[in-house]
FIZA-995326 format. One record per atom (N, C-alpha, C): atom name; x, y, z. Coordinates in nm, 2 decimals. Atoms other than C-alpha are relative to their C-alpha. Example, Ala and Ser with C-alpha at 12.3 -4.5 7.8 and 13.67 -1.06 7.14 Angstrom:
<pt atom="N" xx="0.09" yy="-0.12" zz="0.00"/>
<pt atom="CA" xx="1.23" yy="-0.45" zz="0.78"/>
<pt atom="C" xx="0.09" yy="0.12" zz="0.00"/>
<pt atom="N" xx="-0.09" yy="-0.11" zz="0.00"/>
<pt atom="CA" xx="1.37" yy="-0.11" zz="0.71"/>
<pt atom="C" xx="-0.08" yy="0.11" zz="0.08"/>
This chain:
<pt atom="N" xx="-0.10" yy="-0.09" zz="0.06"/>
<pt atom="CA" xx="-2.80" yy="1.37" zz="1.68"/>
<pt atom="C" xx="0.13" yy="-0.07" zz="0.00"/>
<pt atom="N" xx="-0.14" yy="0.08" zz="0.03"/>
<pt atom="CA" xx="-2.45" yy="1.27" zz="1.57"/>
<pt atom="C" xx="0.12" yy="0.05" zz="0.03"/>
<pt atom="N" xx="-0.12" yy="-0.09" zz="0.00"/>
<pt atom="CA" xx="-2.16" yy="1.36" zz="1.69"/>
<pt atom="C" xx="0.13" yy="0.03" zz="-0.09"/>
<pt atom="N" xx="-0.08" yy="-0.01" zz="0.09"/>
<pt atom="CA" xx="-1.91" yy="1.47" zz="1.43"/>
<pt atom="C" xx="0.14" yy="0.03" zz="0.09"/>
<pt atom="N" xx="-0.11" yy="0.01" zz="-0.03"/>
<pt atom="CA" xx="-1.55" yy="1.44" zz="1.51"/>
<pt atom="C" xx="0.10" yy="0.14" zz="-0.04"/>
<pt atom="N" xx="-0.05" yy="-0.14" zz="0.01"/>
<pt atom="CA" xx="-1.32" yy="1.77" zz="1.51"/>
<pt atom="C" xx="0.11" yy="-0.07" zz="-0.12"/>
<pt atom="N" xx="-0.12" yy="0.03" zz="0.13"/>
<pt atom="CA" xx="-1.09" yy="1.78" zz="1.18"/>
<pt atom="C" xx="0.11" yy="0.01" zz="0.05"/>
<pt atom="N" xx="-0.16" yy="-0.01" zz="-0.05"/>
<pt atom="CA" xx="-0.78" yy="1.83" zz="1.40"/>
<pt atom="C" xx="0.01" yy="-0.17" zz="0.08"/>
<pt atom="N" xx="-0.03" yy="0.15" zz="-0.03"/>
<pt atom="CA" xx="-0.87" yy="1.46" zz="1.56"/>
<pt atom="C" xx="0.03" yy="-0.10" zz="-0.04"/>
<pt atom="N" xx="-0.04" yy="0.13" zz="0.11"/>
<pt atom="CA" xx="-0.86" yy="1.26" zz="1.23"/>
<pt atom="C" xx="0.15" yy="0.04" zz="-0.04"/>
<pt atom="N" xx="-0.19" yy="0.05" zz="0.05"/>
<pt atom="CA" xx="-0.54" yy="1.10" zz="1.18"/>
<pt atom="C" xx="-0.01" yy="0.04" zz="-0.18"/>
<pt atom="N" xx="0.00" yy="0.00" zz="0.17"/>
<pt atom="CA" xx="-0.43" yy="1.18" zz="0.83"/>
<pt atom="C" xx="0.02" yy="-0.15" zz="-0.12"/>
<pt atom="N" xx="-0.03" yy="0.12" zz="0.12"/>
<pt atom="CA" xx="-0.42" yy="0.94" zz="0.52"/>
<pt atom="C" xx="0.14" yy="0.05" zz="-0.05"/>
<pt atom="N" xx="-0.08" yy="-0.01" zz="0.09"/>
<pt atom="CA" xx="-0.16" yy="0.92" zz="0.29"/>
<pt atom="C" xx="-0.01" yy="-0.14" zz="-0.12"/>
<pt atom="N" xx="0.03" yy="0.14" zz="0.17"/>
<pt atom="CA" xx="-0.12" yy="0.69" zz="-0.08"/>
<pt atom="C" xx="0.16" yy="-0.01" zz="0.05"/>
<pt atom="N" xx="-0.14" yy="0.07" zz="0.03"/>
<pt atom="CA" xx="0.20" yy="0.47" zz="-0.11"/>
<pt atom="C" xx="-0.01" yy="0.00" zz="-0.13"/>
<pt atom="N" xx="0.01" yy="0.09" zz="0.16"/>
<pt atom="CA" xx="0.21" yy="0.44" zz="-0.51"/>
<pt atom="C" xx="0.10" yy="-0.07" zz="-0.04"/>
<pt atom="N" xx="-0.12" yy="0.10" zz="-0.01"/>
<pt atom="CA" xx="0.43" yy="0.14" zz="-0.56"/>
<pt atom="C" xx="0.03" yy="-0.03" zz="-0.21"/>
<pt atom="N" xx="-0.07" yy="0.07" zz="0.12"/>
<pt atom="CA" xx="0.56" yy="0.02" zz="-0.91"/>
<pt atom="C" xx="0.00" yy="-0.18" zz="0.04"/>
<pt atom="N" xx="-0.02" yy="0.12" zz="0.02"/>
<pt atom="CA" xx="0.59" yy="-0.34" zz="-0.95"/>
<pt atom="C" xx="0.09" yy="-0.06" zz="-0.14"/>
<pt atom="N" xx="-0.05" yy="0.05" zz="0.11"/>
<pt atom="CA" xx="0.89" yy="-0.48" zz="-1.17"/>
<pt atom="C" xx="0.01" yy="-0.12" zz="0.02"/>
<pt atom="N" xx="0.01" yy="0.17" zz="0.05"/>
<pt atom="CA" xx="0.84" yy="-0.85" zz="-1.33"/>
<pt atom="C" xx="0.04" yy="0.02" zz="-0.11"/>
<pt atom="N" xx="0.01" yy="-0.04" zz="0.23"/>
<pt atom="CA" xx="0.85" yy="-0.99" zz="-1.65"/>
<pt atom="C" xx="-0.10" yy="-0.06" zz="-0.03"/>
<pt atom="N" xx="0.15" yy="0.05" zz="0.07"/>
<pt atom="CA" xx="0.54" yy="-1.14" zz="-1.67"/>
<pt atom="C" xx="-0.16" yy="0.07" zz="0.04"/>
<pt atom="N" xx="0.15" yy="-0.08" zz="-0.08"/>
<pt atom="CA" xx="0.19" yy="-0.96" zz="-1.60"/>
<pt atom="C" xx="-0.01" yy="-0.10" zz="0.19"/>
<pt atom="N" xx="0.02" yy="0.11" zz="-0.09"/>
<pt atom="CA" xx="0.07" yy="-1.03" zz="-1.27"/>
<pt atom="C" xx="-0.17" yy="0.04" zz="0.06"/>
<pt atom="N" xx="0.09" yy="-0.06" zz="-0.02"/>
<pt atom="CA" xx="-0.28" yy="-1.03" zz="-1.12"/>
<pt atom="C" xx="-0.06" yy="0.08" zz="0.14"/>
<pt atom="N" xx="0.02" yy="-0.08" zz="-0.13"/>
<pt atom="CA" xx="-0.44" yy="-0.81" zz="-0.80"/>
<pt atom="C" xx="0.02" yy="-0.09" zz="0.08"/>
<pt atom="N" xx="-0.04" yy="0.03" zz="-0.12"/>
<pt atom="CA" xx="-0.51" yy="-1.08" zz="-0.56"/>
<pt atom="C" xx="0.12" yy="-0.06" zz="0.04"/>
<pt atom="N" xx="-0.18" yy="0.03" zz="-0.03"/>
<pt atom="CA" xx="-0.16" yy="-1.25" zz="-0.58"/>
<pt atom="C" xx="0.07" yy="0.12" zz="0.07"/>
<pt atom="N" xx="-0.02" yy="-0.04" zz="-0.05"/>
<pt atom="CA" xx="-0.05" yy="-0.94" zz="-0.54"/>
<pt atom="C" xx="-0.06" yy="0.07" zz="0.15"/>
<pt atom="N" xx="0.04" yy="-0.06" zz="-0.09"/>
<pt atom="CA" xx="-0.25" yy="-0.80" zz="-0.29"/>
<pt atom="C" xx="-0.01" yy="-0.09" zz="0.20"/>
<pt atom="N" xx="-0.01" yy="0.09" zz="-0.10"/>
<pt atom="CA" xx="-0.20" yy="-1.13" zz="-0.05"/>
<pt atom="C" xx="0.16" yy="-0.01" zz="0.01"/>
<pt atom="N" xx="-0.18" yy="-0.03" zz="-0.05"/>
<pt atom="CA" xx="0.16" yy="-1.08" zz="-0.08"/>
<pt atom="C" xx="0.01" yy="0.16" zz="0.06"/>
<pt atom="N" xx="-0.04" yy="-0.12" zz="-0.05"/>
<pt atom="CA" xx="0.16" yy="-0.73" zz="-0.01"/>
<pt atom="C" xx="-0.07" yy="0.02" zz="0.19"/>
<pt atom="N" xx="0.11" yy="0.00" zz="-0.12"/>
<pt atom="CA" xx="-0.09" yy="-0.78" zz="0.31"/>
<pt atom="C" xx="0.09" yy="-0.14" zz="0.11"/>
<pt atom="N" xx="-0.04" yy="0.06" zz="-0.07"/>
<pt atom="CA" xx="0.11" yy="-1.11" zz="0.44"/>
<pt atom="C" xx="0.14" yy="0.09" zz="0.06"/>
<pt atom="N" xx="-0.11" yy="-0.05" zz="-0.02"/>
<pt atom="CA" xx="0.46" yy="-0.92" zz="0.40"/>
<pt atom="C" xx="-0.04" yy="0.12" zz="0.11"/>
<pt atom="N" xx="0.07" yy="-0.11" zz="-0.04"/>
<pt atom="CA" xx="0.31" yy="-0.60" zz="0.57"/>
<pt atom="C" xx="-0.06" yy="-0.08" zz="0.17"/>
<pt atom="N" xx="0.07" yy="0.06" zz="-0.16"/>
<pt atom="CA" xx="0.13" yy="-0.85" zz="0.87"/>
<pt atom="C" xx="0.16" yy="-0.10" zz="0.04"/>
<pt atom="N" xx="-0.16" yy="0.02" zz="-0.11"/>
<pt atom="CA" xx="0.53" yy="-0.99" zz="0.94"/>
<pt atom="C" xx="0.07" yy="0.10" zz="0.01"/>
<pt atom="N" xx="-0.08" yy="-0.09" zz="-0.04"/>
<pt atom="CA" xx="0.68" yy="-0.69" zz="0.92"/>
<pt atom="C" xx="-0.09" yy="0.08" zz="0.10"/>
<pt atom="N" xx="0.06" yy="-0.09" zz="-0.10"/>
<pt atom="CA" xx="0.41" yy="-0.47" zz="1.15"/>
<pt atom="C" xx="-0.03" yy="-0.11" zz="0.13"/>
<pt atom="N" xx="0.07" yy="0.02" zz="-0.10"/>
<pt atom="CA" xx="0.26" yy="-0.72" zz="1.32"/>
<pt atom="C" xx="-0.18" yy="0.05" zz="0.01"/>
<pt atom="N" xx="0.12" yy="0.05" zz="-0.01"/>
<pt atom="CA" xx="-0.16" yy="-0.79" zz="1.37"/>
<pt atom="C" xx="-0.04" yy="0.19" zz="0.07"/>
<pt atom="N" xx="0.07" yy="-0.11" zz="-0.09"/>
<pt atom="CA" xx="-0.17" yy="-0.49" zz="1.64"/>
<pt atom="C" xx="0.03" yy="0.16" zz="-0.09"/>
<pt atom="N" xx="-0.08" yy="-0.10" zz="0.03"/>
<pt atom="CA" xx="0.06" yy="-0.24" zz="1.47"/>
<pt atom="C" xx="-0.06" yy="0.02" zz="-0.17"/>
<pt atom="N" xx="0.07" yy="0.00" zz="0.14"/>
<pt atom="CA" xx="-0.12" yy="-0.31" zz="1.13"/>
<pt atom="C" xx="-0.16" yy="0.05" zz="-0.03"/>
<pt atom="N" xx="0.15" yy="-0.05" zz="-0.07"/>
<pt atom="CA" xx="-0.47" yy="-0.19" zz="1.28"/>
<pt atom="C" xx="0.03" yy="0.11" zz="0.03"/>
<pt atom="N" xx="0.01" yy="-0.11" zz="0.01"/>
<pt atom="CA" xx="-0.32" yy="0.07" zz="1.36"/>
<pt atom="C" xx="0.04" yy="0.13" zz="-0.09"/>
<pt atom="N" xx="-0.07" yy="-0.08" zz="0.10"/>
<pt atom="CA" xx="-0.16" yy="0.19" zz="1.07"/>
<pt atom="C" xx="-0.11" yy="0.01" zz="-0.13"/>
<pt atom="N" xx="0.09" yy="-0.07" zz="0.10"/>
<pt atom="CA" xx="-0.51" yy="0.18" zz="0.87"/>
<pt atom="C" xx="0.06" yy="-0.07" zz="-0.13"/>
<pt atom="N" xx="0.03" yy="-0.01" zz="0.19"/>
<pt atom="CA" xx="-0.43" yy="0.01" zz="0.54"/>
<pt atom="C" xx="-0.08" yy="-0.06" zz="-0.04"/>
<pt atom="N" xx="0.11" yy="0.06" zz="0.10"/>
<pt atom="CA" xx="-0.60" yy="-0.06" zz="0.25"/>
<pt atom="C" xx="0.05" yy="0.04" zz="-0.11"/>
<pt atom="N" xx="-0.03" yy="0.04" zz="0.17"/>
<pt atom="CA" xx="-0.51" yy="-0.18" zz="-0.10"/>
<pt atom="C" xx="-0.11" yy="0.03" zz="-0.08"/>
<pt atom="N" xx="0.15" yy="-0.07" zz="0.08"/>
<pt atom="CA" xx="-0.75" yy="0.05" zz="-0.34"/>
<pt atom="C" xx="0.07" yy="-0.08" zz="-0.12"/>
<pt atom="N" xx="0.03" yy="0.04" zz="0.11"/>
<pt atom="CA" xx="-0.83" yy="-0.18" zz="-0.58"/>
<pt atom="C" xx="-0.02" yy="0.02" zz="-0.15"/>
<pt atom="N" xx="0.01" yy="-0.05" zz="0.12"/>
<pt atom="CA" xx="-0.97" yy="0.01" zz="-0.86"/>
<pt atom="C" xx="0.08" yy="0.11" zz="-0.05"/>
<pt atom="N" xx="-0.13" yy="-0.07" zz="0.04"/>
<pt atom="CA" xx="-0.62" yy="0.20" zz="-0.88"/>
<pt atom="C" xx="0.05" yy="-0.07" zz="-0.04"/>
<pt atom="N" xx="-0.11" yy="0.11" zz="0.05"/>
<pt atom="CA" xx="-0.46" yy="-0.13" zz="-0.96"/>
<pt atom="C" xx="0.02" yy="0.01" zz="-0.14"/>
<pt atom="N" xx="0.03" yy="0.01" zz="0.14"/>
<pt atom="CA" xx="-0.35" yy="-0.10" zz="-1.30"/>
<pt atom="C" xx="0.12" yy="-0.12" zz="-0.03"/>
<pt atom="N" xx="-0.09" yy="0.14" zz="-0.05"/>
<pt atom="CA" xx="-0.20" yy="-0.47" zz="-1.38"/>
<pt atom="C" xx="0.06" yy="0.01" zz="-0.14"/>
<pt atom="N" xx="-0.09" yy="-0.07" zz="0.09"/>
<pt atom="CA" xx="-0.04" yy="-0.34" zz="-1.73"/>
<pt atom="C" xx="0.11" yy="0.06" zz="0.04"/>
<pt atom="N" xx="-0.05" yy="-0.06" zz="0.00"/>
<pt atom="CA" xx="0.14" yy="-0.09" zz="-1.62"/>
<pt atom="C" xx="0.06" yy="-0.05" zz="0.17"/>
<pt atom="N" xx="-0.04" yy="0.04" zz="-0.12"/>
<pt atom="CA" xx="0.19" yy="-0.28" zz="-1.24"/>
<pt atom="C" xx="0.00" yy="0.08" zz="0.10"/>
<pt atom="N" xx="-0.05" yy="-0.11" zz="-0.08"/>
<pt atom="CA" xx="0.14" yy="0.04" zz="-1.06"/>
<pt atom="C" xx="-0.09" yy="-0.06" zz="0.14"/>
<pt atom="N" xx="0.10" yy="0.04" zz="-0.07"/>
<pt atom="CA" xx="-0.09" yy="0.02" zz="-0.72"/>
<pt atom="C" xx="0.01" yy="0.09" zz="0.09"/>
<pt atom="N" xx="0.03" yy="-0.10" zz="-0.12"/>
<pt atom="CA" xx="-0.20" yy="0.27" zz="-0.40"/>
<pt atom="C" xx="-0.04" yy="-0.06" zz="0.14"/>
<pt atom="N" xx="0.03" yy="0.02" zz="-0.12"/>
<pt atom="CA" xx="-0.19" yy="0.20" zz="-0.04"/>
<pt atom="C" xx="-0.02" yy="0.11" zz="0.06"/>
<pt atom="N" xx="0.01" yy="-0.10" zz="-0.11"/>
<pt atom="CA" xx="-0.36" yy="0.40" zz="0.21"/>
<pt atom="C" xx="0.01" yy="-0.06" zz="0.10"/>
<pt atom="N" xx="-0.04" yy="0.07" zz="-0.11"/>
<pt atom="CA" xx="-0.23" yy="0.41" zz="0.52"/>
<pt atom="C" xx="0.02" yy="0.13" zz="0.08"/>
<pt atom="N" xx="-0.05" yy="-0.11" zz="-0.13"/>
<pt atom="CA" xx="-0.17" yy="0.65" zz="0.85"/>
<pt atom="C" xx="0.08" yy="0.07" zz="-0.06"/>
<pt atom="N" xx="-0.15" yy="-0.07" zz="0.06"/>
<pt atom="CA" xx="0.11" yy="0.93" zz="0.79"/>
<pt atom="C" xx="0.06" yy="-0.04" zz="0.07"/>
<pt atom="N" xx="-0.09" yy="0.04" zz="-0.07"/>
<pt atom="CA" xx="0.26" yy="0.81" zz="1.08"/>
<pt atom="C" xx="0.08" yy="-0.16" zz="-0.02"/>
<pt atom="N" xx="-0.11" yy="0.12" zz="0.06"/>
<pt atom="CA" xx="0.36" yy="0.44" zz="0.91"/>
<pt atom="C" xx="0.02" yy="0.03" zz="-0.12"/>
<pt atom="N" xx="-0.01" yy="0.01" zz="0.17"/>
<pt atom="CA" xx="0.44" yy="0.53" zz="0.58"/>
<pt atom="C" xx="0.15" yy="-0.01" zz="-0.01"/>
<pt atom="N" xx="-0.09" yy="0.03" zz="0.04"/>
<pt atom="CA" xx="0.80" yy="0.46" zz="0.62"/>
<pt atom="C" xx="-0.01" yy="-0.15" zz="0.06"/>
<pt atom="N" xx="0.08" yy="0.16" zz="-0.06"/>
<pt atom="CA" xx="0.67" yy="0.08" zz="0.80"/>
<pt atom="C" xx="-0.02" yy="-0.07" zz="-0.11"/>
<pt atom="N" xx="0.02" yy="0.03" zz="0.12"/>
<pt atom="CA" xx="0.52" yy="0.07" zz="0.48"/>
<pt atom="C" xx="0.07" yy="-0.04" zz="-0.13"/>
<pt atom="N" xx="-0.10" yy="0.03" zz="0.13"/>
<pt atom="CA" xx="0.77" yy="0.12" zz="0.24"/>
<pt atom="C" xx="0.08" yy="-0.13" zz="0.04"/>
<pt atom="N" xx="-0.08" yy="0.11" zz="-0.04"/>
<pt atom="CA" xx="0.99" yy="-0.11" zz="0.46"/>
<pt atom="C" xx="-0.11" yy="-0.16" zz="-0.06"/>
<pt atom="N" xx="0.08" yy="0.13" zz="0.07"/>
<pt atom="CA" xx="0.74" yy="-0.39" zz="0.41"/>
<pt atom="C" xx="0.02" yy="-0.02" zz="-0.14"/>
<pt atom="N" xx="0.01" yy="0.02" zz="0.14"/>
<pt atom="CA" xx="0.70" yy="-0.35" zz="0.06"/>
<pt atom="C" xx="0.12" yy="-0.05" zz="-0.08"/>
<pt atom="N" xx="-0.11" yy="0.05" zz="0.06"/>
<pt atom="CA" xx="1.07" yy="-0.37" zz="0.02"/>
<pt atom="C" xx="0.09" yy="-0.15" zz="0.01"/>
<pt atom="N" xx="-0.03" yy="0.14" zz="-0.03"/>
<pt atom="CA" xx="1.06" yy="-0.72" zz="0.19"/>
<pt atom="C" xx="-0.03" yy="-0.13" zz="-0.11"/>
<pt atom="N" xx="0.09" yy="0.07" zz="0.08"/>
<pt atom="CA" xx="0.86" yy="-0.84" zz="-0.08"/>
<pt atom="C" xx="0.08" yy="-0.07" zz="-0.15"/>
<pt atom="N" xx="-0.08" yy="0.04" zz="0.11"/>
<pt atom="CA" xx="1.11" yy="-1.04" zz="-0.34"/>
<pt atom="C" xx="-0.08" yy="-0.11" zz="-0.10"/>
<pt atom="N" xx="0.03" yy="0.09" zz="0.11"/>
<pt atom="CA" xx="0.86" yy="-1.27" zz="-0.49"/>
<pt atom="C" xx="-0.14" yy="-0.03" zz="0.04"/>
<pt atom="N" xx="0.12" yy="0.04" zz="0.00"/>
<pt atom="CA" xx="0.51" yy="-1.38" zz="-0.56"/>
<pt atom="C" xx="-0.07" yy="-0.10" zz="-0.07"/>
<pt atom="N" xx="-0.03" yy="0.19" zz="0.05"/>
<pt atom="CA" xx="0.40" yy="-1.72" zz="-0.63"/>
<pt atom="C" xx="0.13" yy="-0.05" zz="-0.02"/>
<pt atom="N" xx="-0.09" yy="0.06" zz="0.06"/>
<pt atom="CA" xx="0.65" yy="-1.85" zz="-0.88"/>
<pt atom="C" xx="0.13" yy="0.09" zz="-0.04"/>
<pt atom="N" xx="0.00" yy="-0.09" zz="0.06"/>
<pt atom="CA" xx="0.74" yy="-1.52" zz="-0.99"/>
<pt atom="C" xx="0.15" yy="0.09" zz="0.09"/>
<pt atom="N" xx="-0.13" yy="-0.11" zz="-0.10"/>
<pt atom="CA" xx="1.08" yy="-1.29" zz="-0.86"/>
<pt atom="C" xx="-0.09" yy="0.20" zz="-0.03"/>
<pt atom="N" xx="0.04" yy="-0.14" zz="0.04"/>
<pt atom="CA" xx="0.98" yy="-0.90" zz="-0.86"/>
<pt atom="C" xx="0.05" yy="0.09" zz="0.10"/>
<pt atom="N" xx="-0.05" yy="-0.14" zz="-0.10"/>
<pt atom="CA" xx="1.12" yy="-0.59" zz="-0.72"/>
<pt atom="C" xx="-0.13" yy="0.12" zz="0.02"/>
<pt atom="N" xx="0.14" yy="-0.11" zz="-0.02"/>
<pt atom="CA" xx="0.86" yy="-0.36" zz="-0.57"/>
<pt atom="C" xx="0.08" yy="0.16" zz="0.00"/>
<pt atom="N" xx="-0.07" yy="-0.16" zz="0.02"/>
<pt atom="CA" xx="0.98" yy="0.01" zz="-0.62"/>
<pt atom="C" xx="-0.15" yy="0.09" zz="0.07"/>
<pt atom="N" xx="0.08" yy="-0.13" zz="-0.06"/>
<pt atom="CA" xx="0.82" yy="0.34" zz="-0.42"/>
<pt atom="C" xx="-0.02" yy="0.11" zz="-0.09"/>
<pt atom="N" xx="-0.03" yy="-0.11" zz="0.10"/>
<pt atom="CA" xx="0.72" yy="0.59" zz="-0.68"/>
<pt atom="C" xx="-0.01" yy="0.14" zz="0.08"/>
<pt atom="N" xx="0.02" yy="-0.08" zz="-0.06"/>
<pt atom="CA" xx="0.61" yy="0.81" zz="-0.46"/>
<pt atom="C" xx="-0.09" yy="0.01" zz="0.12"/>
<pt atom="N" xx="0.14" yy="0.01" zz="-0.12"/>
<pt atom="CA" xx="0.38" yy="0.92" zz="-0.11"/>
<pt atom="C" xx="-0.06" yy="0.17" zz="-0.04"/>
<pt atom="N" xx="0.04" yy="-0.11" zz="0.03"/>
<pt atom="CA" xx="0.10" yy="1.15" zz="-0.18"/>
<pt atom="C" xx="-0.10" yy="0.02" zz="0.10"/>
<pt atom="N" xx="0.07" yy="-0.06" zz="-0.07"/>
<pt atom="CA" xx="-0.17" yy="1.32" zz="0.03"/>
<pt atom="C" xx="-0.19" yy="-0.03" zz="-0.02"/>
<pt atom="N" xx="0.10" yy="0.02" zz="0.07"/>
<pt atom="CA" xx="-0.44" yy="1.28" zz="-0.23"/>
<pt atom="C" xx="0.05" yy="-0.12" zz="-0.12"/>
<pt atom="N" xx="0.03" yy="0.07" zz="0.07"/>
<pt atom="CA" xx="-0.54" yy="1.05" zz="-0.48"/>
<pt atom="C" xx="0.01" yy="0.06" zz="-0.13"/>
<pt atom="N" xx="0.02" yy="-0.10" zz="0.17"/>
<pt atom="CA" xx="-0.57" yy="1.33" zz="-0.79"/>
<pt atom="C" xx="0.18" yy="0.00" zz="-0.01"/>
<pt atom="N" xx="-0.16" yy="-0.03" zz="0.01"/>
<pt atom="CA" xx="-0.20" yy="1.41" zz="-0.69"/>
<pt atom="C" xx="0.10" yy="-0.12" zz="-0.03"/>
<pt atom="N" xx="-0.07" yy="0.10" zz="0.00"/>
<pt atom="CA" xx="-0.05" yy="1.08" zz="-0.67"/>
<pt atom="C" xx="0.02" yy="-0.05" zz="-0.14"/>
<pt atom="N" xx="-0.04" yy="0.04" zz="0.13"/>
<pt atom="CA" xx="-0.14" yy="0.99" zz="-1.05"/>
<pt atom="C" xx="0.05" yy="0.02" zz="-0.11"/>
<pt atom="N" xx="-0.11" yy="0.00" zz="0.14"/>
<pt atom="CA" xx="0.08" yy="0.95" zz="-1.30"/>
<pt atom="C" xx="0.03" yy="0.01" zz="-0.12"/>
């Protein structure tokens, strides 16, 4: 038998939905190894384990530069800080912008 965990125990999620301004397209893993190095010097190895992220992929839209982090509710301003550390990738200058933090994934899109 399995023990199921009480709904008041799970930590909550939340989405970061970020903007990305360039001027040239850019692709996921560039981005998503800058968003994950910036994010492991600004938290830190331990503090980043505990904050639960993860870069959903098949949200990425590399047109329109948008993208979704889930992460703990308790770092989501950790988050944004990181994000805002983030001035460049590869070759490339870019401003990351917060469009918003949502609860769900239906809600967050734009």
């Amino acid at each position: 038998m399995r023990l199921k965990s009480l709904p008041s125990l799970k930590e909550k999620k939340r989405y970061v939905i970020f903007r990305i301004h360039s001027e040239s397209p850019l692709n996921y893993p560039n981005v998503r190894d800058a968003i994950l190095d910036s994010l492991a010097n600004w938290l830190g190895q331990n503090e980043m384990a505990k904050a639960k992220i993860r870069i959903i992929k098949n949200l990425w839209d590399g047109r329109e530069k948008i993208g979704f982090i889930s992460c703990s509710n308790k770092f989501v301003e950790s988050v944004k800080v990181g994000l805002a550390l983030i001035h460049q990738i590869g070759d490339q200058r870019v401003i990351f912008q917060v469009v918003r933090v949502s609860g769900t994934i239906k809600s967050g899109k734009i």
